[in-house]
N, C-alpha and C positions, 0 to 999 in steps of 0.2 A: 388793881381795880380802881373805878372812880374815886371809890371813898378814903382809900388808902393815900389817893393826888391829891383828895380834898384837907385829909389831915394835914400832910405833910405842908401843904400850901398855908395853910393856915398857923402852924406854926413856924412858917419862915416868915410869914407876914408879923409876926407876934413879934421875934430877933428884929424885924426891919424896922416895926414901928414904936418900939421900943427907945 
C-alpha cells in the first residue's frame, strides 16, 4: 500500500541523509 512506500522511502532517506 501507499503508506507502507511512504515508510519505507522515508526511512531510506533517513540511511541517505544521514
Amino acid at each position: 500500500s501507499v503508506t507502507v512506500l511512504v515508510n519505507i522511502h522515508n526511512i531510506y532517506l533517513k540511511f541517505v541523509l544521514t
